[in-house]
Rosetta silent file (secondary structure, phi, psi, omega in degrees, C-alpha in Angstrom):
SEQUENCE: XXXXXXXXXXXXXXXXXXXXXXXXXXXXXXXXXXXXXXXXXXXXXXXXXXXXXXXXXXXXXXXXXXXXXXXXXXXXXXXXXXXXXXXXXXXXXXXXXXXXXXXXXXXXXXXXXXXXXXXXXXXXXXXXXXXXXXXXXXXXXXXXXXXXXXXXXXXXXXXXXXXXXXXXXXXXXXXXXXXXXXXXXXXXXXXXXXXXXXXXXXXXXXXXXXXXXXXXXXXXXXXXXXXXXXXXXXXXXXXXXXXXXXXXXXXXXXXXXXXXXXXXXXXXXXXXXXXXXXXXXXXXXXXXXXXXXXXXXXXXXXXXXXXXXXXXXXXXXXXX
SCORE:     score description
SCORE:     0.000 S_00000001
   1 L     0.000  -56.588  161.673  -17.014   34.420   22.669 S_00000001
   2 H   -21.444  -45.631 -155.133  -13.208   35.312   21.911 S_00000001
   3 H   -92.246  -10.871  178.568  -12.233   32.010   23.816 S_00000001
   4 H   -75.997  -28.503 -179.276  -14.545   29.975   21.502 S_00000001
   5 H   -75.558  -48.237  170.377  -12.504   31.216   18.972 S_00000001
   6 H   -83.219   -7.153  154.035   -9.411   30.650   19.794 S_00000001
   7 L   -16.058  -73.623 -163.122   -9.388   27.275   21.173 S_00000001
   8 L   -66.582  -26.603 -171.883   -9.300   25.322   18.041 S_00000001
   9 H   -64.898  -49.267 -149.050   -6.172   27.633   16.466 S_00000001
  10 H   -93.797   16.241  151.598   -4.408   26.946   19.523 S_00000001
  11 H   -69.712  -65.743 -113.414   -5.527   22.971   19.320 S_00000001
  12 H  -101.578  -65.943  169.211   -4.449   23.177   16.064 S_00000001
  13 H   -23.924  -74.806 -156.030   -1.172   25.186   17.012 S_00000001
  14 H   -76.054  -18.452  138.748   -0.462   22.449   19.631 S_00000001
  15 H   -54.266  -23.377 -152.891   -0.882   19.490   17.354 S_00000001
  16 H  -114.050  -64.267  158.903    1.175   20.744   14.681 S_00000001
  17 H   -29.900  -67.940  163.236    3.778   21.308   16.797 S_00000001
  18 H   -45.569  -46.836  163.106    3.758   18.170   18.270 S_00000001
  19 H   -69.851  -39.591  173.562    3.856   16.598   14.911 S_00000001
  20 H   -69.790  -31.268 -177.959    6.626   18.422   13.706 S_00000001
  21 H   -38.803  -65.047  176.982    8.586   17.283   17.510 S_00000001
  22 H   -28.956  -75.945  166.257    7.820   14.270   16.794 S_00000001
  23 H   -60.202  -14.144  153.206    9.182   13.675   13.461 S_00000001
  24 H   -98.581    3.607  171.299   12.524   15.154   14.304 S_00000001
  25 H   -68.825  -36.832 -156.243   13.011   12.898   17.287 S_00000001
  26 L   -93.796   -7.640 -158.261   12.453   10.102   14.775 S_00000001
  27 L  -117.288  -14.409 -176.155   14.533   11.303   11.795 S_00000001
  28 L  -128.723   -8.112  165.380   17.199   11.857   14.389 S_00000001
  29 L    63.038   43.739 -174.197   16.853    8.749   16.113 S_00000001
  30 L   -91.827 -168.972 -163.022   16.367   10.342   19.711 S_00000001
  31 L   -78.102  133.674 -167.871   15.744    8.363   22.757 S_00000001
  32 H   -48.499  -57.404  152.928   12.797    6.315   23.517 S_00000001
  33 H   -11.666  -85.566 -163.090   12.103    8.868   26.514 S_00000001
  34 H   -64.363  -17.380 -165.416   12.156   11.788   25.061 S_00000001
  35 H   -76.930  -27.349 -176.832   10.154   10.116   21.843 S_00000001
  36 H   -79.081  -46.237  168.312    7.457    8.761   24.674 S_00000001
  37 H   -70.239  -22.449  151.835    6.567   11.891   26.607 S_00000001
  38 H   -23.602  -72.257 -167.240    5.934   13.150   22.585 S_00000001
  39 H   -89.729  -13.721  165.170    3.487   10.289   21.832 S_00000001
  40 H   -94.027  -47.222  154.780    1.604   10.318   25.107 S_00000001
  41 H     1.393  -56.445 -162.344    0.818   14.012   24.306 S_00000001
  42 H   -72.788  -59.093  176.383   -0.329   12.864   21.023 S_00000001
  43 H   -54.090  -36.236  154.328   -2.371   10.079   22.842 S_00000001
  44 H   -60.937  -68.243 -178.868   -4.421   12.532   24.919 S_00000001
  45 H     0.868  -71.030 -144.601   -5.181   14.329   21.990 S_00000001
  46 H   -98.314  -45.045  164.645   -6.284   12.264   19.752 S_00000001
  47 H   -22.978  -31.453  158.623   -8.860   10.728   22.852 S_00000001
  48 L  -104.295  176.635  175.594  -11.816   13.015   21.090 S_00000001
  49 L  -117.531   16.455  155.740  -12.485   13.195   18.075 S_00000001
  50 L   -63.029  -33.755 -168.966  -12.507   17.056   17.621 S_00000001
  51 L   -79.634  -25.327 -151.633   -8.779   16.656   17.310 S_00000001
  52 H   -81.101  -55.457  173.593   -8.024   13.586   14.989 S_00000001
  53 H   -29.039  -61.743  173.270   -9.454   15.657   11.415 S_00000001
  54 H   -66.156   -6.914  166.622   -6.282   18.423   12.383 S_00000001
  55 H   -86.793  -28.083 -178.862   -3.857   15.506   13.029 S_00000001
  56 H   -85.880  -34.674  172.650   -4.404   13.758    9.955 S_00000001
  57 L   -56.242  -24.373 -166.822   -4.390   16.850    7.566 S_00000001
  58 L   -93.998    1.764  172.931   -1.448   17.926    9.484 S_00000001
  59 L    71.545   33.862 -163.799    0.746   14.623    8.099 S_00000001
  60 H   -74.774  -74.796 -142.443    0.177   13.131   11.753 S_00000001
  61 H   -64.620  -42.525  152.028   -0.816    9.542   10.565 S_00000001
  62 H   -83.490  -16.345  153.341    2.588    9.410    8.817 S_00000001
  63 H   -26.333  -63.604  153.916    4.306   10.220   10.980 S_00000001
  64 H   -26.203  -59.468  -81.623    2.977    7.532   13.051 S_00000001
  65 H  -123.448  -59.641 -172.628    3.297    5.366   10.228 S_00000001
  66 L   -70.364    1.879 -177.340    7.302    6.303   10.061 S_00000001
  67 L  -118.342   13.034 -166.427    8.250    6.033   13.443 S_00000001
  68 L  -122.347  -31.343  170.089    6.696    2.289   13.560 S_00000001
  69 L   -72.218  -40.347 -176.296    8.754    1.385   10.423 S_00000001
  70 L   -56.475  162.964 -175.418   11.846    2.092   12.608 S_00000001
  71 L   -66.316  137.126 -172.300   13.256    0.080   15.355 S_00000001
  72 L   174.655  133.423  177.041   11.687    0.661   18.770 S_00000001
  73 L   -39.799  154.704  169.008   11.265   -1.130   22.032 S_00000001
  74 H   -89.225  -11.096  147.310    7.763   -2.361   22.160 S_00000001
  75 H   -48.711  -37.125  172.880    6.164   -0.050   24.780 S_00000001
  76 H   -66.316  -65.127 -126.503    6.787    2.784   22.224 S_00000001
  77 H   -76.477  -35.922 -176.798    5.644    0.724   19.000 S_00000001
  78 H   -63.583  -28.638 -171.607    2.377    0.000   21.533 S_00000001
  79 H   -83.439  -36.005 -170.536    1.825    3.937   22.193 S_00000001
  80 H   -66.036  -56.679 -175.574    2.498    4.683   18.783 S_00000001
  81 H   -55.626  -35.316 -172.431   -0.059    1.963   17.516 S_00000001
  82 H   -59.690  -58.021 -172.352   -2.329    3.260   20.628 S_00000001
  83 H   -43.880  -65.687  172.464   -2.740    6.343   18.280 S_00000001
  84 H   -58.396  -25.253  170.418   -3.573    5.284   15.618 S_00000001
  85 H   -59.052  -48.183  167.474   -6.321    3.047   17.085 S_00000001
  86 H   -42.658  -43.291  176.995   -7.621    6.227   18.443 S_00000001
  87 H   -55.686  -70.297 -173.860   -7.934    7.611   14.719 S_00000001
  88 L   -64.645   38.659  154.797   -9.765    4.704   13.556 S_00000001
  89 L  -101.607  -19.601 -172.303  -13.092    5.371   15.781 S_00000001
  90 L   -85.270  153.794  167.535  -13.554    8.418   13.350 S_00000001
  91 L   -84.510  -40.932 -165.437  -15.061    6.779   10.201 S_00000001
  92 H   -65.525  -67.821  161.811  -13.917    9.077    7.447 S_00000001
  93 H   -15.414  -59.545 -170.886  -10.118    8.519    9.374 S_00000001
  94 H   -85.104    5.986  146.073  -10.506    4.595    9.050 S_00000001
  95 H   -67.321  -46.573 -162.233  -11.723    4.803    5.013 S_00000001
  96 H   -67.023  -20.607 -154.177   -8.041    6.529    4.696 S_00000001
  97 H   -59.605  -54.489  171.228   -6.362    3.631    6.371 S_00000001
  98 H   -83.489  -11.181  161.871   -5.436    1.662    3.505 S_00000001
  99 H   -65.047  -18.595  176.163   -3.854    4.483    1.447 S_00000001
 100 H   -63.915  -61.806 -170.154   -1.629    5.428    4.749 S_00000001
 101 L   127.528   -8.592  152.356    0.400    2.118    4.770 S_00000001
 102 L    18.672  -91.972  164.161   -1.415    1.506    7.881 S_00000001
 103 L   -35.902  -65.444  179.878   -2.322   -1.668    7.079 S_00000001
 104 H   -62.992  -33.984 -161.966    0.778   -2.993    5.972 S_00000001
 105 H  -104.610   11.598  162.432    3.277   -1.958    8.870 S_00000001
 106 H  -101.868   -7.390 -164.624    0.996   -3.072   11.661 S_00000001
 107 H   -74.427  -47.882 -169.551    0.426   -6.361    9.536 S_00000001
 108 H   -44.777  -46.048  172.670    4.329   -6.676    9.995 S_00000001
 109 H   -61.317  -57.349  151.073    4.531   -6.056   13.131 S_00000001
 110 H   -53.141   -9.434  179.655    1.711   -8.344   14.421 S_00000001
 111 H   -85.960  -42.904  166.951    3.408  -11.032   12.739 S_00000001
 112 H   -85.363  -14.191 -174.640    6.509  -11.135   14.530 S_00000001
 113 L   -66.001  144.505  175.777    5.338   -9.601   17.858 S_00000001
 114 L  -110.685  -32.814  162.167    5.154  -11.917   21.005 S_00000001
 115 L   -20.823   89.616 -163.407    3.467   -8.856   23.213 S_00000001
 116 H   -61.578  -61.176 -172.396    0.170   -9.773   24.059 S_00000001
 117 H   -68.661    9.761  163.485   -0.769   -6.066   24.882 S_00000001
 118 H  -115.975  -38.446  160.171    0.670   -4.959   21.142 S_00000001
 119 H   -54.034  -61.555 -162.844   -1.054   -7.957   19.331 S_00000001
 120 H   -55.308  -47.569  168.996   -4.082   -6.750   21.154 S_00000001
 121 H   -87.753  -35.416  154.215   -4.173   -3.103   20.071 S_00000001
 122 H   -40.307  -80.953 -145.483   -3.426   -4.115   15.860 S_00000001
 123 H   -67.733  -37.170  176.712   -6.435   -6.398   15.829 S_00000001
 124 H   -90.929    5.229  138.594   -8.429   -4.209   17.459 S_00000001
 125 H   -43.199  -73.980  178.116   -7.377   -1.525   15.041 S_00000001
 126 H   -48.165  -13.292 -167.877   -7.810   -3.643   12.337 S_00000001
 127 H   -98.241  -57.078 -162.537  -11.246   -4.580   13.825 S_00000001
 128 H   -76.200  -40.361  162.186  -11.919   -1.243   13.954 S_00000001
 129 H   -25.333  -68.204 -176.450  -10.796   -0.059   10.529 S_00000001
 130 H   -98.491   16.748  129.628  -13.535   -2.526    9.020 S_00000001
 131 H   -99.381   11.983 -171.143  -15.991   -1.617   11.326 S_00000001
 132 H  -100.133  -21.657 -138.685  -15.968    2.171   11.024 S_00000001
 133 L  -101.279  106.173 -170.112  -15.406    1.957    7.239 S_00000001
 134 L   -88.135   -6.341  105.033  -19.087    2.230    5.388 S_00000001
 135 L  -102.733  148.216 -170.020  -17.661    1.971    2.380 S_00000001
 136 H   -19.831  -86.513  176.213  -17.897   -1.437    0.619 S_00000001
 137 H   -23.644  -43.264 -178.970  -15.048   -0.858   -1.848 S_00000001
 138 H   -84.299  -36.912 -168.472  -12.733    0.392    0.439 S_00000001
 139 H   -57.117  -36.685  174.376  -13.375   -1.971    3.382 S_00000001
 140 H   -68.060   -6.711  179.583  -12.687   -4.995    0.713 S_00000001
 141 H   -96.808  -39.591  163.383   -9.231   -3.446    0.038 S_00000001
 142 H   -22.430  -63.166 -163.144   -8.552   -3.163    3.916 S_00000001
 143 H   -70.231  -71.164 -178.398   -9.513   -6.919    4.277 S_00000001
 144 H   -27.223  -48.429 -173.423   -7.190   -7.545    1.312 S_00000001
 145 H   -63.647  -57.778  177.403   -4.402   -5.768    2.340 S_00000001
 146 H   -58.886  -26.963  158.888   -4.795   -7.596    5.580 S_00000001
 147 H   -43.019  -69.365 -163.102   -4.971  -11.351    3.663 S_00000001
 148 H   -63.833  -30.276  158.457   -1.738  -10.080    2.386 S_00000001
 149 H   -48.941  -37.056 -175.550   -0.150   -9.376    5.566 S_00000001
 150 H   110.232   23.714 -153.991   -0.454  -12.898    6.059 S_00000001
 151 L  -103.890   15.700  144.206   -2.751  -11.914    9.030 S_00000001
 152 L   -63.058  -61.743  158.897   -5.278  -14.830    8.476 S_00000001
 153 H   -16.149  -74.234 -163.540   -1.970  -17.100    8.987 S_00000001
 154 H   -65.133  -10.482 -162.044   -1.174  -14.843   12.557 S_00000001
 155 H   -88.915  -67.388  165.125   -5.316  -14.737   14.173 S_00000001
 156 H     2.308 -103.768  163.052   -4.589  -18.633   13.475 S_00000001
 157 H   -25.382  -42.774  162.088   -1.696  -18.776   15.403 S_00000001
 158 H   -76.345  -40.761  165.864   -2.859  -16.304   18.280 S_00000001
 159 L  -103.073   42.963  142.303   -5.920  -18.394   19.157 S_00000001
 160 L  -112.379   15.767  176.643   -4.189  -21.197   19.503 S_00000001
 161 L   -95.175   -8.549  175.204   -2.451  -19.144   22.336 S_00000001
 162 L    55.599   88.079  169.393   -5.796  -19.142   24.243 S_00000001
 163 L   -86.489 -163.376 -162.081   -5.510  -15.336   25.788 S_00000001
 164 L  -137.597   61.809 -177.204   -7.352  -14.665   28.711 S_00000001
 165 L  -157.162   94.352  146.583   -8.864  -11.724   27.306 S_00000001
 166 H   -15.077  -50.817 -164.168  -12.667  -11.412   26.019 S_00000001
 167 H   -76.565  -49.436 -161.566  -11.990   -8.534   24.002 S_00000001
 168 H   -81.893  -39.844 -155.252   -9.034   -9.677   22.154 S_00000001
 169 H   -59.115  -58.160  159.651  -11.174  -13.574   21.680 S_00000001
 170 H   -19.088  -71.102  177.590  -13.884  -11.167   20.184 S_00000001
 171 H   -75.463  -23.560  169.614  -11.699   -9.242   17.281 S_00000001
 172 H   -33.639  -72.548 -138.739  -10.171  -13.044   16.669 S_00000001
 173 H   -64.677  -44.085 -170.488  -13.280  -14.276   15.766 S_00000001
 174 H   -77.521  -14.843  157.603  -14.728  -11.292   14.379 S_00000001
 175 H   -65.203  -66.766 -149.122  -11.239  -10.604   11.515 S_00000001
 176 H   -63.371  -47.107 -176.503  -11.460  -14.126   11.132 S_00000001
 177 H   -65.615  -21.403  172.681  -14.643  -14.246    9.613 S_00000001
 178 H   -74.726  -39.044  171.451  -14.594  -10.874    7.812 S_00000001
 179 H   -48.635  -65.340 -156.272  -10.469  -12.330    6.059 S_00000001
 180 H   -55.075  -60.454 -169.871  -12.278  -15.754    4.899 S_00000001
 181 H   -65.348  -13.734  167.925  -15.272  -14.018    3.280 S_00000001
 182 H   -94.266  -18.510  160.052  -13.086  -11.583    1.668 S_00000001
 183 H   -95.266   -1.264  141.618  -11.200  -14.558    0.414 S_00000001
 184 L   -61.786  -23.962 -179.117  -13.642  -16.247   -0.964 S_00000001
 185 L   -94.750    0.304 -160.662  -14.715  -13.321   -2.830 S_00000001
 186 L   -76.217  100.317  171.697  -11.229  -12.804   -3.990 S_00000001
 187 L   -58.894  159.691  169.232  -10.414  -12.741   -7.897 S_00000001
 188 L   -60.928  -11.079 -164.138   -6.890  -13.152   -9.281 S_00000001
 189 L  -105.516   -3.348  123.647   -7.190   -9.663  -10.544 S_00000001
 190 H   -32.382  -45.736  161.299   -8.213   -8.219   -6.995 S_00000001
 191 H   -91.744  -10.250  164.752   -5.174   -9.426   -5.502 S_00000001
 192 H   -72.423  -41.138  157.233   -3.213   -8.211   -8.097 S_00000001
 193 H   -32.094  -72.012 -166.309   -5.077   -5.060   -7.651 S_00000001
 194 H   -45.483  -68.567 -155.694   -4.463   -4.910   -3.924 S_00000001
 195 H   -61.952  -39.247  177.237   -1.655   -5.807   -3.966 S_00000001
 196 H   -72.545  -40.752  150.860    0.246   -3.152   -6.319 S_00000001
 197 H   -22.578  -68.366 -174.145   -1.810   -0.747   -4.223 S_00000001
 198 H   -71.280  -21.605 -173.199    0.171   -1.239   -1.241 S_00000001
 199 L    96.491  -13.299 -147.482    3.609   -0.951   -3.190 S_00000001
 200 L  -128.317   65.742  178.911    4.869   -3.763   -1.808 S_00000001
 201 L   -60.387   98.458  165.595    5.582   -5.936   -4.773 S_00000001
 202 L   -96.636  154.781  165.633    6.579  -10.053   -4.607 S_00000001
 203 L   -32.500    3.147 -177.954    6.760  -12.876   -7.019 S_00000001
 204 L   -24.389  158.182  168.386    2.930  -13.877   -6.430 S_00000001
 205 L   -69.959  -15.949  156.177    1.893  -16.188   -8.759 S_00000001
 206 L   -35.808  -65.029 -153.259   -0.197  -13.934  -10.596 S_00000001
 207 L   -73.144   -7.679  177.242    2.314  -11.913  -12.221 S_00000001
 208 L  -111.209   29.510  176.611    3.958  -15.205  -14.282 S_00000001
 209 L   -99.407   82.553  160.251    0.458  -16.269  -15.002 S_00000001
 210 H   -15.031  -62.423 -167.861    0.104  -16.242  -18.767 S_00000001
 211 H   -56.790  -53.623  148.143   -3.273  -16.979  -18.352 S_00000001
 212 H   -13.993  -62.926 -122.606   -3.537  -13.416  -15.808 S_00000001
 213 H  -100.913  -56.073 -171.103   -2.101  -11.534  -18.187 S_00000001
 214 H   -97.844   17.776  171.971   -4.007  -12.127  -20.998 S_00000001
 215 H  -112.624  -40.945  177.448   -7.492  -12.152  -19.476 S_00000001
 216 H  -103.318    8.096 -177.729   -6.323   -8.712  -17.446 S_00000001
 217 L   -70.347  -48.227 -145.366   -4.141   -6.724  -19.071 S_00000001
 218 L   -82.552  -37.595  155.824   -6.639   -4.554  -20.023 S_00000001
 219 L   -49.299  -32.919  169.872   -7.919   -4.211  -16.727 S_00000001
 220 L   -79.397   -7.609  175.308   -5.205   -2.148  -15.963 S_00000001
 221 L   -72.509   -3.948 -174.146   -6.483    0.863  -17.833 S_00000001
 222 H   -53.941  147.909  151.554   -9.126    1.148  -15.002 S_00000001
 223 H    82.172  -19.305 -177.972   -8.992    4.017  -12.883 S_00000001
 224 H    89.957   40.131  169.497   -7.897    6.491  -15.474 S_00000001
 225 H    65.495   30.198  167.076   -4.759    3.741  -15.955 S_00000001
 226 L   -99.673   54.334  166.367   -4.204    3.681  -12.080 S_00000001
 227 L  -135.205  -25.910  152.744   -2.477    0.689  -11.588 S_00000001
 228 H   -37.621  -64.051  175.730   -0.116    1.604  -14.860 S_00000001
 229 H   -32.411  -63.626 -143.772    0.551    5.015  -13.181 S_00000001
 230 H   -79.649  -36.155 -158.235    1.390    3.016   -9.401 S_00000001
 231 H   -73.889  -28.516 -162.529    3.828    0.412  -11.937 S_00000001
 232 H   -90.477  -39.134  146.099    5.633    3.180  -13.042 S_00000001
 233 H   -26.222  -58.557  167.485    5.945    4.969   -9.957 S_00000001
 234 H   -48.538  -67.463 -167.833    7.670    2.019   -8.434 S_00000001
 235 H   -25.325  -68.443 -175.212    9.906    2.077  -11.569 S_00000001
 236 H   -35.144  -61.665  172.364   11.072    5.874  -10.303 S_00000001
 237 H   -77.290  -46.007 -130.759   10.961    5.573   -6.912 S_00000001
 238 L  -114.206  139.470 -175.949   11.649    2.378   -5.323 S_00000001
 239 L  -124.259   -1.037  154.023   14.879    1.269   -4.187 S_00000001
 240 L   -79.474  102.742 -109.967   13.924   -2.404   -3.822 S_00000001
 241 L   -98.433  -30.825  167.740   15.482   -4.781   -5.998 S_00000001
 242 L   -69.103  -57.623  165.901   12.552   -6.968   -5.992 S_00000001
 243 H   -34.651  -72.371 -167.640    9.728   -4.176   -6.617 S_00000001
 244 H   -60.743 -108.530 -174.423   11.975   -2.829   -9.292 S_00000001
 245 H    -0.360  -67.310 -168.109   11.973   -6.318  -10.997 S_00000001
 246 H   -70.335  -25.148 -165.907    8.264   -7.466  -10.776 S_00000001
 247 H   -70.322  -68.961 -177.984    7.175   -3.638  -11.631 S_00000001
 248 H   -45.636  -35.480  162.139    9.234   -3.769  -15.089 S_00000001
 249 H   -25.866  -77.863  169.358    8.022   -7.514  -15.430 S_00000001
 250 H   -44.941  -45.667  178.533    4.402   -6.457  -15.171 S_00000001
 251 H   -66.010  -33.027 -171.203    4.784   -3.117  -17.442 S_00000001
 252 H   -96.547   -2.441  175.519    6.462   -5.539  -20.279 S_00000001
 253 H   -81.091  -59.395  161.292    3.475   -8.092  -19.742 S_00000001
 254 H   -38.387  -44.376  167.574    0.806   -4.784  -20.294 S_00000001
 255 H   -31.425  -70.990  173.942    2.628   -4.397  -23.053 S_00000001
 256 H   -72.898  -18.792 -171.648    2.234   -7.444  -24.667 S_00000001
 257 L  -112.566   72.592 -139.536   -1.301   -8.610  -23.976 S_00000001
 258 L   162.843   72.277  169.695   -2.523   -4.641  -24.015 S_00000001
 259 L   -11.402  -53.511 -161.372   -2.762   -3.097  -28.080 S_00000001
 260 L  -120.857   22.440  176.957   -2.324   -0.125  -27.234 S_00000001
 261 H   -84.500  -19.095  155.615   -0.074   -0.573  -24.193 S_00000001
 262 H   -24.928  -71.816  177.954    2.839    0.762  -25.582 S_00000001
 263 H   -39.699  -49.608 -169.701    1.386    4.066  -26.601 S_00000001
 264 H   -82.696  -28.832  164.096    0.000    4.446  -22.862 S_00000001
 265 H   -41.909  -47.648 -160.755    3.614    3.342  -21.292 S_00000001
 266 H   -87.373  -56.750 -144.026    5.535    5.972  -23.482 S_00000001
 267 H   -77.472  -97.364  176.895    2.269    8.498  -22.776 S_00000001
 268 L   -39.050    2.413  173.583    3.163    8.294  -18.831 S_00000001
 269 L    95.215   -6.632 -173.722    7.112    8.112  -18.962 S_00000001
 270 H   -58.479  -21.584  155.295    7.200    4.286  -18.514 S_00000001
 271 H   -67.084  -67.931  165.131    9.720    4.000  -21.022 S_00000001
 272 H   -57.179  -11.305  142.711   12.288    5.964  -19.603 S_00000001
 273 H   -47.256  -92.298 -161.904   11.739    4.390  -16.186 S_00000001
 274 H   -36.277  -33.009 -171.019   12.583    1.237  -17.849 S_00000001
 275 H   -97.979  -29.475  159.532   15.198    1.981  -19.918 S_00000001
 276 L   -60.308    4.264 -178.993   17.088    3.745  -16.718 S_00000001
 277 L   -92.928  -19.206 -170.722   17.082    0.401  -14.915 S_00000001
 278 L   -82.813   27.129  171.603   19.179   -1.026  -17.644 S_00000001
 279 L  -124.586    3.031  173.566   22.232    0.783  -16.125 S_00000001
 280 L   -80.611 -176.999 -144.631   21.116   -0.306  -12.474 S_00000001
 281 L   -91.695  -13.541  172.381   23.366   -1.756  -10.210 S_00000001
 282 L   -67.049  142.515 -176.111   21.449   -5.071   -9.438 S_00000001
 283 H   -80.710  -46.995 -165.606   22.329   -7.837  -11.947 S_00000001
 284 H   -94.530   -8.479 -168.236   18.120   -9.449  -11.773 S_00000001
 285 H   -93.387  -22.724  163.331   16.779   -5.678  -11.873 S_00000001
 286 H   -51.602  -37.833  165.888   18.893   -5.018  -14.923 S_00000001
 287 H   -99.324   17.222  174.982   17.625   -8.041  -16.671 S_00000001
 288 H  -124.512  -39.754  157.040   13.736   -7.695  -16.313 S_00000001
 289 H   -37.976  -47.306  174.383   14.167   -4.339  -17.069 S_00000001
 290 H   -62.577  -28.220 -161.415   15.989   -5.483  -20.724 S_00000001
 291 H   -92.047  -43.669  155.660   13.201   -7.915  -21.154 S_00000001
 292 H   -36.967  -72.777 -163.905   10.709   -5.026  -20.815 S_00000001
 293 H   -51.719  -28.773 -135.996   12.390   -2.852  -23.213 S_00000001
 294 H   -99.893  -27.169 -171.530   13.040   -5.697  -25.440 S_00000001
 295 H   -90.023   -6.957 -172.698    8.770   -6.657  -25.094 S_00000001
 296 H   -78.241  -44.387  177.917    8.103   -2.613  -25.620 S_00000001
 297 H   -59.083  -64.991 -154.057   10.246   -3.160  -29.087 S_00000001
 298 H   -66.512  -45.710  148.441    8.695   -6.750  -30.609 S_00000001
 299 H     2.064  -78.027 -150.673    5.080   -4.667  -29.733 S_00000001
 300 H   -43.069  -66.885 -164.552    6.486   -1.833  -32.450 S_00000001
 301 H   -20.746  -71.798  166.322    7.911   -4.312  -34.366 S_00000001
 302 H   -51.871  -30.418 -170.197    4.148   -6.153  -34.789 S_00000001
 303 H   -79.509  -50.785 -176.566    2.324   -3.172  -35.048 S_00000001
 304 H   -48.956  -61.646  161.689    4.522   -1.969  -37.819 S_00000001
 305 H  -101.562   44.896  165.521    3.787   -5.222  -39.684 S_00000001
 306 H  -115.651  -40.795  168.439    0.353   -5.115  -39.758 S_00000001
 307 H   -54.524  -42.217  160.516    0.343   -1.796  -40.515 S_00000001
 308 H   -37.987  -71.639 -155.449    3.032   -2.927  -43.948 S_00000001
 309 H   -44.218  -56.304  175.636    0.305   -5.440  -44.400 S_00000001
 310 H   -61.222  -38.559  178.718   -2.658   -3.437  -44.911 S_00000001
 311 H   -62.572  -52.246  168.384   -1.145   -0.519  -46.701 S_00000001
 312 H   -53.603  -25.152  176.824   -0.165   -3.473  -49.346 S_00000001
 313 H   -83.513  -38.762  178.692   -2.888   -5.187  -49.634 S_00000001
 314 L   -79.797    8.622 -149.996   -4.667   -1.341  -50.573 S_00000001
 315 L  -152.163  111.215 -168.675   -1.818   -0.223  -52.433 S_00000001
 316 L   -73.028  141.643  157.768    0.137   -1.680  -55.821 S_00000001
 317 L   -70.922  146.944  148.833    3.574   -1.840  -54.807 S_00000001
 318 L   -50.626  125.043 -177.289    6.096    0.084  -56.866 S_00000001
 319 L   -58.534  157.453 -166.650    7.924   -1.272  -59.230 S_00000001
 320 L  -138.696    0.000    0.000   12.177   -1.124  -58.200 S_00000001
């Protein structure tokens, strides 16, 4: 009975471990070896599914996540990806998928990869991801996130390499048809949606869409204001000169088409994001940050003189 017991601590033990190895080989940049007898460890593991619930709680999945943004031969980047496929047969594991960053750094990777046997294990991740995942909601932000990878563009491109593989011809067919039908279903404010989700802010055409703006500002209050929250976050955080542009861009557009977005901007810290960018060191993040501040002011400004207005119209002025 004792041995029933102690199993899982010393599963648990042995996973944890492994996860911490891991992440200082990668944070230290050690050798592709030593990082590879690591990750096939991990890949046994992970091979049931008793194990993958303590690997993800355990900060496993970023791990992954962080050793896949880094440079690496592509037998590692395949065992590392091999893992994570292995996650996504648990269902609850593959709902989490687009909040990891998942999504995004395997979209990268398939896009540039020439590796048949690393193309092969994304899509059938990604295949798996939106077949494990039972809910709706989430499974359409998977399929977004992957439209945003560009990874309609790459399934394209791979079967017009004709593999010689059933399996892979299969998850082709079977992305491509779930990617279309989520972009048919796609609104402008769904990909805007998605897309600030992932962090990974560009020029889309959305965000200079008057027309966006003012049909959707309002939209952002969703969520208990959690796509405000994500803009400002960026603001804080983010060391990309583009992100840091389009986020203040977007926050001085919520401003303006938004009543009361001031009030909620100020209420979360969004001003003082904004107003610390106007001392940053980029020349374009420094001026859509001033144009924010400067749409957070004419806001006041307006508010102020409708508020003059009314109190005069209820109120004889005083004579001077």
């Amino acid at each position: 009975m004792s041995s029933i017991i102690e199993k899982p601590a010393e599963v648990t033990q042995s996973i944890h471990e492994l996860i911490h190895t891991l992440k200082g080989q990668i944070k230290n940049a050690s050798t592709n070896d030593s990082v590879n007898t690591t990750v096939r460890s991990i890949q046994t593991l992970l091979r049931q599914d008793v194990h993958r619930r303590e690997f993800v709680e355990a900060d496993g999945v970023q791990t992954l996540v962080a050793g896949l943004t880094g440079s690496t031969n592509f037998q590692l980047q395949y065992q590392l990806i091999f893992a994570l496929w292995c996650l996504t047969f648990n269902p609850e594991i593959a709902k989490k998928a687009p909040s990891f960053g998942v999504i995004q750094v395997l979209g990268d990777i398939l896009s540039e990869s020439t590796k048949e046997k690393v193309i092969r294990i994304i899509l059938a991740t990604f295949a798996n991801i939106l077949n494990k995942c039972d809910d709706n909601e989430i499974k359409r932000l998977a399929a977004l996130q992957m439209v945003q990878c560009k990874t309609l563009k790459t399934l394209e491109l791979i079967d017009a390499k004709k593999f010689d593989d059933p399996d892979l011809e299969e998850d082709i067919k079977f992305l491509t048809e779930e990617l279309t039908l989520s972009v048919h279903d796609l609104s402008s404010y769904d990909e805007y949606y998605s897309e600030v989700r992932t962090g990974r802010l560009t020029w889309s055409p959305v965000h200079k869409s008057e027309k966006f703006w003012r049909e959707n500002a309002s939209k952002l209050n969703e969520k208990q204001f959690e796509v405000v929250k994500i803009l400002i976050k960026l603001l804080e955080t983010s060391k990309d000169p583009t992100i840091l542009c389009v986020a203040a861009h977007d926050i001085g557009e919520y401003v303006r088409h938004y009543p009361r977005g001031k009030t909620v901007i100020e209420q979360y810290q969004g001003k003082a994001a904004v107003m610390k960018l106007l001392s940053a060191e980029d020349p374009n993040v420094r001026y859509h940050a001033l144009l924010a501040v400067q749409k957070l002011m004419v806001h006041n400004w307006e508010y102020l003189g409708k508020q003059l207005g009314t109190e005069s119209q209820g109120e004889p002025v005083a004579a001077k």
